[in-house]
C-alpha positions in Angstrom: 0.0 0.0 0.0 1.1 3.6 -0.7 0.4 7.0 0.0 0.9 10.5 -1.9 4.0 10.2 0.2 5.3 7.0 0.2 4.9 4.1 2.2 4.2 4.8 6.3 4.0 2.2 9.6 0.3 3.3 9.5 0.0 1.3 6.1 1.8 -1.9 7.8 -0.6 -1.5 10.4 -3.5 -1.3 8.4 -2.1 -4.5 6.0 -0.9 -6.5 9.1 -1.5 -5.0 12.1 -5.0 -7.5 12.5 -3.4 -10.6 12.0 -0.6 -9.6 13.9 -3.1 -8.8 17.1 -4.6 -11.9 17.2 -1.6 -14.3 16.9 0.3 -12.3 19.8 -0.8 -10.9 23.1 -0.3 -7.6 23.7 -0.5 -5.2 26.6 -3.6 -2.2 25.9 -1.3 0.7 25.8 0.6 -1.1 22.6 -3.2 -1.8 21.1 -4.3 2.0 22.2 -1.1 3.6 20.4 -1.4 1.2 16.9 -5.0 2.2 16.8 -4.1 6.0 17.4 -1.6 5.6 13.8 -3.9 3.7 12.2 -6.8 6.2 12.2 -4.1 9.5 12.6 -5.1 11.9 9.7 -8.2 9.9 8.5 -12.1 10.5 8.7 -12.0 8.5 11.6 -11.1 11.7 13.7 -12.8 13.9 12.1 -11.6 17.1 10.9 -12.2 20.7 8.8 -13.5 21.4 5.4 -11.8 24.3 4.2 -13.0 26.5 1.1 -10.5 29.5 -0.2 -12.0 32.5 -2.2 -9.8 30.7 -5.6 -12.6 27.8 -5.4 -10.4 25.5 -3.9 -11.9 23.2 -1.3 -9.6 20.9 1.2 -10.2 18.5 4.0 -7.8 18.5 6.5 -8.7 15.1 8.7 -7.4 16.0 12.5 -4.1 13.9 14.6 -3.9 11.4 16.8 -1.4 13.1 19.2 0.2 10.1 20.4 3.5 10.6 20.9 4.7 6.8 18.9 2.9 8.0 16.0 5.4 9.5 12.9 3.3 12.1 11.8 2.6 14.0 15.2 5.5 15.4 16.7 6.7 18.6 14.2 4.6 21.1 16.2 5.4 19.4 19.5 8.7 19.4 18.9 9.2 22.7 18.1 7.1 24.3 20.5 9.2 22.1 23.5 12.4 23.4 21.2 11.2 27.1 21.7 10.4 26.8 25.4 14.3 25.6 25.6 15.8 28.6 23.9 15.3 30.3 27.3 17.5 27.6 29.3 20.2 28.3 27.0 24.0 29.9 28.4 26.5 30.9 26.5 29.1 28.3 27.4 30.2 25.2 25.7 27.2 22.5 26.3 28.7 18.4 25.9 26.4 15.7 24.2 27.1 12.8 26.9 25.9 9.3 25.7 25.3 6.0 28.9 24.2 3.0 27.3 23.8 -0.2 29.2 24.8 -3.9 28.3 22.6 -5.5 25.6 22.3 -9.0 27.7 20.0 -6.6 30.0 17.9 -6.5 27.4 15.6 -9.1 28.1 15.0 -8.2 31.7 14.5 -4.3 30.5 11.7 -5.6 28.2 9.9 -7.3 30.6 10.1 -4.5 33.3 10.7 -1.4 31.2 8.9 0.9 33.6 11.2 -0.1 36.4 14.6 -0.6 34.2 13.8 2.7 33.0 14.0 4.8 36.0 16.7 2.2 37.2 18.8 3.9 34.0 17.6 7.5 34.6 18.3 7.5 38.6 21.8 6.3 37.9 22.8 8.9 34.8 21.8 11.7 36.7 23.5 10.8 40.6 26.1 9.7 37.8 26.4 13.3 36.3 25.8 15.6 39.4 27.9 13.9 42.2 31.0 13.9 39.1 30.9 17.5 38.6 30.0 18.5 42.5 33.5 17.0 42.8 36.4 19.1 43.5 38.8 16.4 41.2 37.0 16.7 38.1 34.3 19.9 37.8 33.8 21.3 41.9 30.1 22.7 40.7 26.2 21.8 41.2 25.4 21.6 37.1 22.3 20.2 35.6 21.3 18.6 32.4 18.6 17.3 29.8 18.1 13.7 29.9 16.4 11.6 26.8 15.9 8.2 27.0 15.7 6.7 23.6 14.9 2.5 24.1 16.1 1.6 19.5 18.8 1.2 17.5 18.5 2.4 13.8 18.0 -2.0 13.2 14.6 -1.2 15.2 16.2 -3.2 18.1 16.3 -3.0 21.8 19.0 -1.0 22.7 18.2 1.4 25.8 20.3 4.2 26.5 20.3 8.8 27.8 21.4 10.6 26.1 22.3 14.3 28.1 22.8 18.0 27.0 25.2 19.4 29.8 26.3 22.6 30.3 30.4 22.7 30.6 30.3 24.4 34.3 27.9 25.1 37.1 27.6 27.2 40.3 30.2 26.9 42.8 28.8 25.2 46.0 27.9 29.0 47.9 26.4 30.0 44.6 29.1 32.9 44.3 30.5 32.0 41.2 30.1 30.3 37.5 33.0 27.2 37.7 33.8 26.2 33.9 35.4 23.3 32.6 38.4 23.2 30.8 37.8 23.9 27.1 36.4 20.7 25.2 36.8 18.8 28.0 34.4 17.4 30.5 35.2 14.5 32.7 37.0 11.7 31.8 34.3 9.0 30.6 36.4 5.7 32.0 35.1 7.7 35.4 31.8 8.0 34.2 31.4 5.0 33.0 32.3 3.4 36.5 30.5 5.1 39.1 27.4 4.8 36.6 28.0 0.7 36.4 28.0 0.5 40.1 24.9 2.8 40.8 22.9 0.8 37.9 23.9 -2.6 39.4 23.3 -1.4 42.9 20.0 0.0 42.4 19.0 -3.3 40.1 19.5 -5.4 42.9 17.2 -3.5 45.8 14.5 -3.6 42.7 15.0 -7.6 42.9 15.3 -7.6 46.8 12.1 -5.6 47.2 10.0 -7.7 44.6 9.6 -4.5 41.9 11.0 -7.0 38.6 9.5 -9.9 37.4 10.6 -12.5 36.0 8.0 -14.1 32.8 8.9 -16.6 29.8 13.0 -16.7 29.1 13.9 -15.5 32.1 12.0 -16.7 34.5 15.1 -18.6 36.0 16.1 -15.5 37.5 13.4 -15.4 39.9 16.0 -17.6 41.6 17.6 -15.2 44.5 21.7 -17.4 43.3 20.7 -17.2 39.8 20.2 -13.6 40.1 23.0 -12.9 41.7 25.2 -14.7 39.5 23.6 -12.7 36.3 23.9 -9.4 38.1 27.7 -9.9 39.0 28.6 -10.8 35.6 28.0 -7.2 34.6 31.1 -5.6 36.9 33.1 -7.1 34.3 31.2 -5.9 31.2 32.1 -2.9 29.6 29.9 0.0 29.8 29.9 2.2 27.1 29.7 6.1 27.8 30.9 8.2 25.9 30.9 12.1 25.3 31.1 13.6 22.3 33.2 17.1 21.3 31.2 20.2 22.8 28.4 21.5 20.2 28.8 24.5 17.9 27.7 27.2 20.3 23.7 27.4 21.3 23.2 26.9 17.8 24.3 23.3 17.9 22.5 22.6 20.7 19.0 23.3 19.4 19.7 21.5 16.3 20.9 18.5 18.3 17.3 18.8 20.6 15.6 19.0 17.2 16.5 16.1 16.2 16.8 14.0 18.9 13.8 15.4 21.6 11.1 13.8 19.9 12.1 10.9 18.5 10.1 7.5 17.2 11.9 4.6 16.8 11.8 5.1 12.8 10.3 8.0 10.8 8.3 7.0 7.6 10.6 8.8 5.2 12.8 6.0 6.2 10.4 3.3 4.8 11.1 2.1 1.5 8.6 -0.3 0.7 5.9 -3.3 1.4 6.1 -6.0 -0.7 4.8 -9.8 -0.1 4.6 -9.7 3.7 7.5 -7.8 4.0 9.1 -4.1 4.8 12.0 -2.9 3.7 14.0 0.3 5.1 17.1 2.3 5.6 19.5 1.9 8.3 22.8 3.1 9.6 24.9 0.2 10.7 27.6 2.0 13.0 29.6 -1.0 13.4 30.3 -0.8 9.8 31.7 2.6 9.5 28.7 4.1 10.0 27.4 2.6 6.5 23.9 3.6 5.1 22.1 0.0 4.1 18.5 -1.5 3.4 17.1 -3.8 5.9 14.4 -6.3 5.0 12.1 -7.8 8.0 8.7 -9.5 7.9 5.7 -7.9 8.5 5.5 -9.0 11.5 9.1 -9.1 13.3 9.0 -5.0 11.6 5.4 -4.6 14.3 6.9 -6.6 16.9 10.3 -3.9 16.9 8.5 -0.9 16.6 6.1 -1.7 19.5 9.4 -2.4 22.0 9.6 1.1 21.8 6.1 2.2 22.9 6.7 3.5 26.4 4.2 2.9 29.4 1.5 4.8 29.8 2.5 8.6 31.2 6.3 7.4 31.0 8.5 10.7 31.0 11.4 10.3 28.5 12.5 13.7 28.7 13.8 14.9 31.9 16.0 18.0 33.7 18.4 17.8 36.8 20.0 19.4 38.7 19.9 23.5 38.1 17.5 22.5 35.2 15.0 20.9 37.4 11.9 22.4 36.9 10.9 24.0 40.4 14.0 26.6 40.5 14.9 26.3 36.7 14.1 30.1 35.9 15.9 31.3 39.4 18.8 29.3 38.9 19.0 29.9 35.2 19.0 34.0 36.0 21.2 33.6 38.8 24.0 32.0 36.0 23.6 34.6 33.5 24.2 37.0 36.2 27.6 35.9 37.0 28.7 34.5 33.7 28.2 38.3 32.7 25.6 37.8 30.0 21.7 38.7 30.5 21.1 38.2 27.2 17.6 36.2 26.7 15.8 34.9 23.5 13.8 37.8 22.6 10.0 37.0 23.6 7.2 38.9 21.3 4.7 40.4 23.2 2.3 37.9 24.9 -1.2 37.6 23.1 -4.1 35.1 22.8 -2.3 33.1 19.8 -4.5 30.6 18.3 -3.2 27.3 16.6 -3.0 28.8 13.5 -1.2 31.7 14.6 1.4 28.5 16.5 1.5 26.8 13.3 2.5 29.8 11.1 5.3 30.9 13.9 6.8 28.2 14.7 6.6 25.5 11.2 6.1 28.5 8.7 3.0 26.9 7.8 0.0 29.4 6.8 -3.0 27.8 7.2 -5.2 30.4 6.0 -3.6 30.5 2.1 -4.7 28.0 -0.4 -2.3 25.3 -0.5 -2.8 25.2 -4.2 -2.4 28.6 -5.7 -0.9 30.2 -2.8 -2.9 33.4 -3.6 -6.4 32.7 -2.3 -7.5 32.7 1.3 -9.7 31.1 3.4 -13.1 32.2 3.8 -15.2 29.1 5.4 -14.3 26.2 7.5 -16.7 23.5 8.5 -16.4 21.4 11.2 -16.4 17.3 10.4 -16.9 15.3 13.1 -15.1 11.6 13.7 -17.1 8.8 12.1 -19.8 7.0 14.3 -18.6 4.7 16.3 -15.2 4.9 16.0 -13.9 8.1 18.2 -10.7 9.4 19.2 -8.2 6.6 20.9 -6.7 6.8 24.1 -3.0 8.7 23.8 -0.4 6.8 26.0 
């Protein structure tokens, strides 16, 4: 099946998605979010009729809003983007990768809620106590975290990635304490403290009953056999790594557009569906970073996208430290005080702004010109409302 723009995972779902929910079981927020693509952008949820004064007449058929769906997250995106540009100092910010072993997998899967947090409690203890050390950075910092759960192969592979600023207040809150230039802290030290805090932390989940243990590894219910598959991982290597400071504030909101809001695969990245099977692009980074085609069946290609639907309310995107959210804008002020700079991103004056208004500010995207001619403009729009029967689904 294709569309005006190519193929899209809402086509899959439509050709296979049936058979494919009643040969597997499947928890309600995975059925909510792959009805919510199906019916995204169709009659099913209702929508506008639009007539410009050219003659033209369009229907424009209204979103799901779920946040696994590949057509809903421009606006979001760049609206969260925006908000962002005020958080922004003029120091050097560090792209800092933790990524755990891939034989947690299987326990992350079945416990993803709790693994999750595990993972996010132990980057950011990771990243504060670090720099709050005199040996390496001797300041409180703070940070974006954003969990992404895929590889570009569609596969588990959980790991945070962190925007953090290259400083922070000194412990009185006196003075701004910088790093050395394109330096951070050394990621063999990161990498350590954030292996014990992980394993630590996975072992009072197990001692106070919060994993479980179903199908393939339910032999780890056993209290030895835990213990034994937990220490294995003190002698794994745990990759961290930080990347070369971005290209001034700049950089950074580039980076947070195209990483924030992130599905496990877009549709442009699609290429087709042929004979019970999807083909699409991937990088494969252990092969120099090589662009290639990957071919799965219908259903395996379901089955990986759907690891990737987070729990219901699951927060992926998170700030610490300075950037938490109850003294963000104090302790934000308080840096560009005594960095020197009060510069701020230049706010238009506040107004009742409507969604067209959003939509033309922030995608360039006039609503009210004929898509067509580009000359007329709208006069009437009439309300259509979702089919019968079939409303809205539940976002997750």
């Amino acid at each position: 099946m294709r569309t005006p723009q190519g193929v899209e995972v809402a086509d899959i779902f439509h050709q296979y998605g049936s058979e494919y929910r009643r040969s597997h079981p499947m928890p309600l927020y995975h059925l909510r979010a792959m009805r919510a693509i199906e019916v995204c952008r169709t009659a099913t949820l209702g929508g506008h009729r639009y007539e410009y004064s050219c003659g033209h007449v369009d229907i424009s058929y209204n979103s799901c809003r779920n946040r696994h769906c590949p057509k809903c997250q421009t606006l979001q995106k760049e609206k969260w983007i925006e908000a962002r540009c005020e958080d922004l100092l003029p120091v050097q910010y560090f792209h800092v990768v933790f990524t755990i072993p891939s034989e947690l997998n299987p326990l992350v899967i079945m416990n993803q809620r709790v693994m999750y947090n595990i993972l996010f409690r132990s980057v950011s203890e990771t990243l504060l106590e670090l720099s709050d050390n005199p040996r390496h950075l001797g300041a409180r910092t703070g940070f974006i975290g954003i969990l992404h759960t895929w590889g570009q192969n569609l596969m588990d592979h959980p790991h945070i990635h962190c925007v953090v600023p290259g400083g922070g207040l000194s412990s009185d809150g006196s003075r701004w304490v910088s790093c050395r230039t394109g330096f951070f802290i050394p990621v063999r030290v990161l990498s350590s403290l954030f292996r014990g805090k992980f394993l630590d932390y996975l072992k009072d989940s197990f001692v106070s009953g919060d994993l479980i243990f179903p199908g393939g590894i339910s032999h780890l219910k056993d209290t030895r056999s835990f213990e034994r598959f937990r220490s294995q991982f003190y002698h794994k290597k745990w990759v961290v790594y930080c990347k070369p400071p971005f290209d001034g504030a700049e950089g950074v909101l580039k980076y947070l557009g195209r990483y924030t809001h992130r599905i496990a695969i877009s549709n442009n990245r699609i290429l087709k569906v042929q004979d019970g099977n999807v083909s699409f692009r991937w990088r494969d980074y252990a092969d120099g970073d090589k662009q290639k085609t990957m071919t799965l069946k219908a259903d395996e290609f379901i089955r990986r996208f759907l690891l990737h639907v987070l729990p219901p309310r699951y927060v992926r995107i998170r700030h610490f430290g300075l950037l938490a959210n109850r003294r963000r804008k104090d302790n934000i002020t308080l840096c560009r005080e005594l960095i020197g700079s009060c510069e701020t991103v230049p706010k238009e004056e506040e107004r009742p702004e409507t969604w067209q208004d959003q939509l033309l500010r922030i995608c360039g995207i006039d609503v009210t010109m004929c898509p067509v001619c580009k000359k007329g403009t709208i006069f009437k729009a009439e309300l259509l409302l979702p089919s019968r029967g079939n409303g809205p689904p539940d976002q997750c």
